[in-house]
C-alpha positions in Angstrom: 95.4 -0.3 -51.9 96.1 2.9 -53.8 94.1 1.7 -56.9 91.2 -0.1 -54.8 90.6 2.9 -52.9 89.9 5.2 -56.5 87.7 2.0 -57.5 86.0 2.9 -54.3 85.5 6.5 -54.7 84.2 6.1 -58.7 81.8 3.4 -56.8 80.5 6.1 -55.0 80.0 8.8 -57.0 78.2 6.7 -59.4 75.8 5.1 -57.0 75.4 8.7 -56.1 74.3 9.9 -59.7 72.0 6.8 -59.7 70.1 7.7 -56.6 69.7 11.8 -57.5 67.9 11.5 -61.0 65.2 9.6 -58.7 64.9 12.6 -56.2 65.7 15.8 -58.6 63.3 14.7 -61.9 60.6 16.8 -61.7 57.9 14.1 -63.3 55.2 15.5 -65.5 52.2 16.9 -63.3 48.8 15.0 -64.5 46.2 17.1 -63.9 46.9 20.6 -65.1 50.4 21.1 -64.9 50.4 22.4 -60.9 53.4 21.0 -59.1 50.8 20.9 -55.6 48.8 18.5 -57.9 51.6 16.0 -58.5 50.8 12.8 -57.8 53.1 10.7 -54.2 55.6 7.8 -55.0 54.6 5.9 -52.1 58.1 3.9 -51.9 58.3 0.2 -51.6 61.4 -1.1 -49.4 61.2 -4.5 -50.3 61.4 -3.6 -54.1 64.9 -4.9 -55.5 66.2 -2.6 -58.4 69.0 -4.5 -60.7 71.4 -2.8 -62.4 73.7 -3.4 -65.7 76.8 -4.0 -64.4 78.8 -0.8 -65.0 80.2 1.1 -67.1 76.7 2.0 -68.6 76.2 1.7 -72.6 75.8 5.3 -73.8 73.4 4.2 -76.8 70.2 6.8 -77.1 67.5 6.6 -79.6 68.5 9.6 -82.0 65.0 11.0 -81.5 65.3 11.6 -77.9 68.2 12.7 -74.8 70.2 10.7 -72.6 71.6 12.9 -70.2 75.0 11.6 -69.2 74.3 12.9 -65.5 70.9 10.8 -65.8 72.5 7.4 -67.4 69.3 5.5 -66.8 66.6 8.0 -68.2 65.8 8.4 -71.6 63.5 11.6 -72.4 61.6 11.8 -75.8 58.9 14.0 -74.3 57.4 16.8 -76.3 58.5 15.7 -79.6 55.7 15.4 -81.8 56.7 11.7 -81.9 54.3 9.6 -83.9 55.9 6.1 -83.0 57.7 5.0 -80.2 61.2 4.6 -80.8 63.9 1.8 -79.6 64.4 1.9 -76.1 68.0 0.8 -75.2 68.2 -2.2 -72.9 69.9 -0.5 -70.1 67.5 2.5 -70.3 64.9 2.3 -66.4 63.1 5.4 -66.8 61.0 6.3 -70.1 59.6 9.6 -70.9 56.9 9.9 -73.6 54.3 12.0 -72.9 53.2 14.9 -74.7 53.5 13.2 -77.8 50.9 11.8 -80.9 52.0 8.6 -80.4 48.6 6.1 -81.2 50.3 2.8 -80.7 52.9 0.7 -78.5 54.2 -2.5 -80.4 55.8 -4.6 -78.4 59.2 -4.5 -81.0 60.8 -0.9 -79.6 60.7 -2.8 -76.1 62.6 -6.1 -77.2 66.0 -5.2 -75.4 64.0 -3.9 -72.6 65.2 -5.2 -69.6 65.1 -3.3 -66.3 62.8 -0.3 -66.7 60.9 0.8 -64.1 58.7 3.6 -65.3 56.9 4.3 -68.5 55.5 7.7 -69.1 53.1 7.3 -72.2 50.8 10.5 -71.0 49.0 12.8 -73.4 49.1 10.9 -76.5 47.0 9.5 -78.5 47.1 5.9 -77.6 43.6 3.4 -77.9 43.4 -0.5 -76.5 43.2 -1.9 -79.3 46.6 -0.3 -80.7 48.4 -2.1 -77.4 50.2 -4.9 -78.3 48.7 -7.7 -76.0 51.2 -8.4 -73.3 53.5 -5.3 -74.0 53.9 -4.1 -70.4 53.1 -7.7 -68.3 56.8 -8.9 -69.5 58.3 -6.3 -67.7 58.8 -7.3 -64.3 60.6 -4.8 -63.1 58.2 -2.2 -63.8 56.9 -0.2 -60.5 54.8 3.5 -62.5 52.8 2.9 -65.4 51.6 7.0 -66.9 48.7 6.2 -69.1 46.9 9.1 -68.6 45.2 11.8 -70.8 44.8 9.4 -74.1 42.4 7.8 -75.8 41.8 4.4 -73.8 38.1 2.7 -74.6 39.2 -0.6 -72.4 41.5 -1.1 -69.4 44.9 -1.9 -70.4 45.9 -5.4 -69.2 47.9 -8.2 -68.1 49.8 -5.6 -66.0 53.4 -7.1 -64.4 53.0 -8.2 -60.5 55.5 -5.7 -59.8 53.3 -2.4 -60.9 52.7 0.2 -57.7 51.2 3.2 -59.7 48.7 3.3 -62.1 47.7 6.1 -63.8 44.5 6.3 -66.1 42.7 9.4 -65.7 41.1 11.1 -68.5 40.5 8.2 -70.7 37.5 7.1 -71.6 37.3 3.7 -70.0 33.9 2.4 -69.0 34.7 -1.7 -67.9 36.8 -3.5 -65.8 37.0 -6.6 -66.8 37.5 -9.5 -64.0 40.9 -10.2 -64.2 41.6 -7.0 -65.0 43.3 -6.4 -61.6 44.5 -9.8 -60.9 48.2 -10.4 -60.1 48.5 -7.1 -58.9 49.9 -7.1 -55.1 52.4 -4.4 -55.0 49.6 -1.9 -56.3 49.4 1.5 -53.8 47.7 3.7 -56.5 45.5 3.7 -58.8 43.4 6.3 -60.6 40.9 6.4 -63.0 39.3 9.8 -62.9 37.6 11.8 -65.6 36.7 7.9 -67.3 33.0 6.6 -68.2 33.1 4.1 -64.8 29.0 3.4 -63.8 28.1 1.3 -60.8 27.9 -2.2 -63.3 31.9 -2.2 -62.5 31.6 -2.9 -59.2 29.6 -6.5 -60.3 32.9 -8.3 -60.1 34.4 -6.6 -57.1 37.5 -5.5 -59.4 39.0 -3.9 -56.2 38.8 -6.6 -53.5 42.1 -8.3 -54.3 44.2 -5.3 -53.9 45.6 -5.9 -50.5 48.2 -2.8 -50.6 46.7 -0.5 -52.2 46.7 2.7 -50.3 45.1 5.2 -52.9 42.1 4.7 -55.3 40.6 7.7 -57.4 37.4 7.5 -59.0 36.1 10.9 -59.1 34.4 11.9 -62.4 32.7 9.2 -63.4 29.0 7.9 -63.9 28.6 6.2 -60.6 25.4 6.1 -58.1 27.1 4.5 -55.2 29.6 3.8 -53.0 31.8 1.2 -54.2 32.0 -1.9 -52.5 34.6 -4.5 -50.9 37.9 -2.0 -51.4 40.5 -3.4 -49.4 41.2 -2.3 -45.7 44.7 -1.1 -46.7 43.2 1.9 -48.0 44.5 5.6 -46.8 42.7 8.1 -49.6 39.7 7.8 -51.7 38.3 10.2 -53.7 34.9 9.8 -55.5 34.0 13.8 -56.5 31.5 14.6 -58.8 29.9 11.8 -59.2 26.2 11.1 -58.8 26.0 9.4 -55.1 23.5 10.1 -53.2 24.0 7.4 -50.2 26.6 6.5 -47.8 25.6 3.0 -46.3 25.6 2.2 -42.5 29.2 1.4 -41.5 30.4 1.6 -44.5 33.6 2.7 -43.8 34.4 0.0 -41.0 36.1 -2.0 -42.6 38.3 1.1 -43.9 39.6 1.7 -40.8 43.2 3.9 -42.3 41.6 6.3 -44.5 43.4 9.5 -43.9 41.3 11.4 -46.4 38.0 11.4 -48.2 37.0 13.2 -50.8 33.1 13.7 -52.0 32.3 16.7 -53.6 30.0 17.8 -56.3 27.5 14.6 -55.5 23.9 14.2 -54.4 24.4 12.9 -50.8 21.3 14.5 -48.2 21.8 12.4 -44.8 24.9 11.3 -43.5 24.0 8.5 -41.0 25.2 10.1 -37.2 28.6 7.9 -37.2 29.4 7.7 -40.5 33.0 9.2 -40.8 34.1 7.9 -36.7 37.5 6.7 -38.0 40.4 6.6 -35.8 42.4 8.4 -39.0 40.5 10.6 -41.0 42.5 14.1 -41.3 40.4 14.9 -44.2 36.6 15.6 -45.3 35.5 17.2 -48.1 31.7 16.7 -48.5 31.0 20.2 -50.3 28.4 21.1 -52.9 26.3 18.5 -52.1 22.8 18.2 -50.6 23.5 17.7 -47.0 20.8 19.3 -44.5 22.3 18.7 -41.1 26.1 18.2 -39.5 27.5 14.8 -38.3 29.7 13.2 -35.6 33.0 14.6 -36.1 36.1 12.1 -35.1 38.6 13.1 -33.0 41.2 13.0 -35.9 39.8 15.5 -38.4 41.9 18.1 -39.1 39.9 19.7 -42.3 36.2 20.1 -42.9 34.9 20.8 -46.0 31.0 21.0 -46.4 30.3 24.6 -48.2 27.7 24.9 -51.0 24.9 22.3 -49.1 21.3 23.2 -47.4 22.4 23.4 -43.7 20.4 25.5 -41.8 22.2 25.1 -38.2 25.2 23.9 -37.4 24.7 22.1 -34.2 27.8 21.5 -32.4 26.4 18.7 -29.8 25.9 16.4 -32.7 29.2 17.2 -34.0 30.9 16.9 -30.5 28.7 14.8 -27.6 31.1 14.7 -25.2 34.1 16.6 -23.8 37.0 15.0 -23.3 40.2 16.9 -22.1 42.3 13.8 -22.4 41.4 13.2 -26.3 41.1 16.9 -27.8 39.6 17.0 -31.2 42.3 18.1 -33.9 39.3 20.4 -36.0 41.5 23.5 -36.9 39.6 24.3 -40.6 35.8 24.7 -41.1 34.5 25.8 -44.5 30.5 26.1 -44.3 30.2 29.1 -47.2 27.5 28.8 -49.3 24.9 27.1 -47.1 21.9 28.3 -45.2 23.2 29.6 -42.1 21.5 33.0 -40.6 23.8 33.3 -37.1 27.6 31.7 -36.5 28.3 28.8 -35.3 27.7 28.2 -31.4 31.1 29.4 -28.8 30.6 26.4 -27.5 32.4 25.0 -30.7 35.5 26.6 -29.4 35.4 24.0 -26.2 34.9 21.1 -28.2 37.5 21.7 -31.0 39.6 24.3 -29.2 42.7 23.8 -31.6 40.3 25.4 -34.1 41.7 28.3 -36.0 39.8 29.5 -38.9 35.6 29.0 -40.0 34.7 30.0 -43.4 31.4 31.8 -43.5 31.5 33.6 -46.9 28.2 34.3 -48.5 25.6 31.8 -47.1 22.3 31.0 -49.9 19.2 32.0 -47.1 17.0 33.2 -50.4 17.3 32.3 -53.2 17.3 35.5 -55.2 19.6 37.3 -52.6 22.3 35.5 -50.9 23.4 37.1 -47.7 26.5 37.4 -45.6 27.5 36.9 -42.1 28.8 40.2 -39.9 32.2 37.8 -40.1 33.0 36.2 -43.3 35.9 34.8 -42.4 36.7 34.0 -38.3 40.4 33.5 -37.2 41.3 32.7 -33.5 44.5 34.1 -32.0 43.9 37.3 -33.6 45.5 40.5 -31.5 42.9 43.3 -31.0 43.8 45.4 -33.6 44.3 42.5 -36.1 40.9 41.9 -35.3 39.3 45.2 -35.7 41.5 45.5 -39.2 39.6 41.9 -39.9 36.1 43.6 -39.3 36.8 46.6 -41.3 38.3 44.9 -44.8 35.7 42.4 -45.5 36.3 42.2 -49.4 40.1 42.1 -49.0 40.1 39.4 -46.4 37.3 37.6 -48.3 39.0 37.7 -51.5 42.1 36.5 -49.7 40.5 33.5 -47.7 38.5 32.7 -52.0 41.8 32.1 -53.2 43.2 30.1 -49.9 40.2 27.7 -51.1 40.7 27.0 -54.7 44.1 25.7 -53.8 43.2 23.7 -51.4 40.6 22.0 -52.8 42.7 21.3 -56.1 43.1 17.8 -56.9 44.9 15.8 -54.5 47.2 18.2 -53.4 49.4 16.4 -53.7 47.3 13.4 -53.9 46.1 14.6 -50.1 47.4 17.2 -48.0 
């Protein structure tokens, strides 16, 4: 019993040592190197992860590390590696990125076995320098890091088993049809900062995506909204892009989008109903072209629509009826930027009354001189004296509430806040 109970306890602590170096890596941040920005690893229970049986081999490819507290991850990040090197067999985690690496043969991966992830980021990598196949043999692979390289074509087959995809600044401009096939684990996938137009959407590349909870598309060429993405769907962002139209119930048959991201597009009119979704904690629709407010669902948390033409904001289209049993959740109004010339009616405060802060900043009424409401900034809950302290420090609490913005509006922060 003596000898079965050590067996035990080594058990343990190495299932232990398995399970941290998936909570404690810090993975490499894709978009600018903020750790807010990082994108979620939306976990899939029904995933099965197998093993070598154990001891583990200690073998390491001379060029990179193999820390002995991380036996499955093998880091050959920042190296100035031209080539990929041989992965051990027993190696799950891969870390490339940051590298000049142009090419991945399929002969560095012929012992591969059970790896999971594959961070090939920021390199130098084109389609055609892909060994066809490469990746669809592994089919134990769940994060694919493709991001920030050189990519003039999407990079498939793709394994069944893939949840995260990551191909953002690339330069990618089809999507072939069966480009997305056999893909029905996929949660995430982004292709931002790519040369994406509207002729994508032909074959309805998205449709057969029944899981997939996360789609990014913003920085692209694209005119409108995309069609058929599957109902599953919890955030979409499509910033800075070139929309200009939001079709009539478009977003029925999105019913679980949690947040929405348009910025930087062309949209004017918002049809009254639009964004009435049972789940929407999120709405950024500034520095667009908007003229008029919308129906505001019960759910929103976070309003973003600074930086449009809005002369008045008026509240009864916003909120038509008051209900004490359903209170609105609206604690965040940005509206900076716009052509407001008075604040927004008290009678906001009845319909939204868990609403804490409205951003006025500098509103655009004239062109040549952009003015500023007596309050910048309003905060509810604010003691008398905090309040008078509020009224006599514009610039401080104006510069304060400026920065506040640029972090929220980051990129998915993180991946939705």
């Amino acid at each position: 019993m003596g000898i079965l109970s050590h067996l035990l306890i080594l058990h343990l602590l190495w299932a232990a040592l398995v399970f941290c170096q998936y909570e404690d890596y810090d993975f490499e941040d894709e978009y600018g190197g903020e750790p807010d920005q990082q994108l979620p690893y939306y976990f899939n229970p029904n995933a099965q992860v197998e093993v070598p049986p154990f001891p583990f081999p200690v073998e390491c490819a001379k060029e990179c590390f193999c820390p002995p507290a991380f036996p499955l991850s093998m880091y050959c990040d920042h190296r100035k590696l031209k080539t990929v090197p041989n992965i051990p067999s027993h190696v799950q985690q891969l870390y490339l990125q940051n590298n000049n690496i142009e090419a991945v043969p399929a002969g560095p991966f012929t012992n591969v076995t059970f790896i999971r992830e594959i961070n090939l980021s920021y390199n130098k990598i084109k389609f055609h320098m892909i060994d066809h196949g490469v990746f669809a043999k592994f089919s134990h692979l769940v994060q694919l890091h493709l991001q920030h390289n050189e990519l003039e074509e999407f990079p498939f087959p793709l394994p069944s088993s893939l949840e995260r995809l990551l191909l953002a600044f690339n330069k990618i401009s089809q999507l072939p049809a069966n480009a997305l096939e056999g893909l029905p684990n996929m949660t995430t996938l982004d292709l931002c900062n790519n040369l994406l137009d509207d002729s994508v959407f032909k074959e309805r590349p998205f449709s057969n995506l029944k899981n997939l909870m996360q789609l990014n598309l913003c920085n692209n060429k694209l005119q409108t909204m995309p069609p058929d993405l599957p109902p599953s769907l919890r955030h979409l962002s499509l910033e800075n892009n070139s929309i200009s139209h939001i079709p009539e119930n478009y977003f029925h048959r999105l019913p679980h989008i949690i947040a929405l991201r348009m910025s930087h597009n062309n949209l004017q009119d918002i049809p009254p109903n639009t964004f009435n979704l049972p789940n929407l904690l999120e709405l950024n629709l500034g520095h667009n072209k908007l003229k008029q407010v919308f129906y505001i669902p019960r759910s929103l948390q976070h309003l973003y629509i600074e930086d449009n033409e809005i002369e008045n904001i008026n509240v009864t289209v916003m909120c038509p009826t008051l209900d004490p049993l359903n209170i609105k959740q609206l604690t965040y109004i940005r509206v900076d930027q716009n052509k407001l010339t008075s604040p927004i009616s008290t009678y906001a405060f009845f319909c939204f009354p868990l609403i804490r802060t409205i951003y006025y900043g500098e509103q655009n009424v004239t062109v040549s001189r952009p003015s500023q409401l007596r309050t910048p900034v309003f905060r509810r809950f604010l003691t008398p004296e905090e309040f008078q302290e509020a009224e006599d420090n514009h610039e401080t609490l104006n510069q304060e509430t400026e920065e506040d913005h640029e972090a929220e509006d980051s990129y998915f922060h993180p991946y939705y806040h």
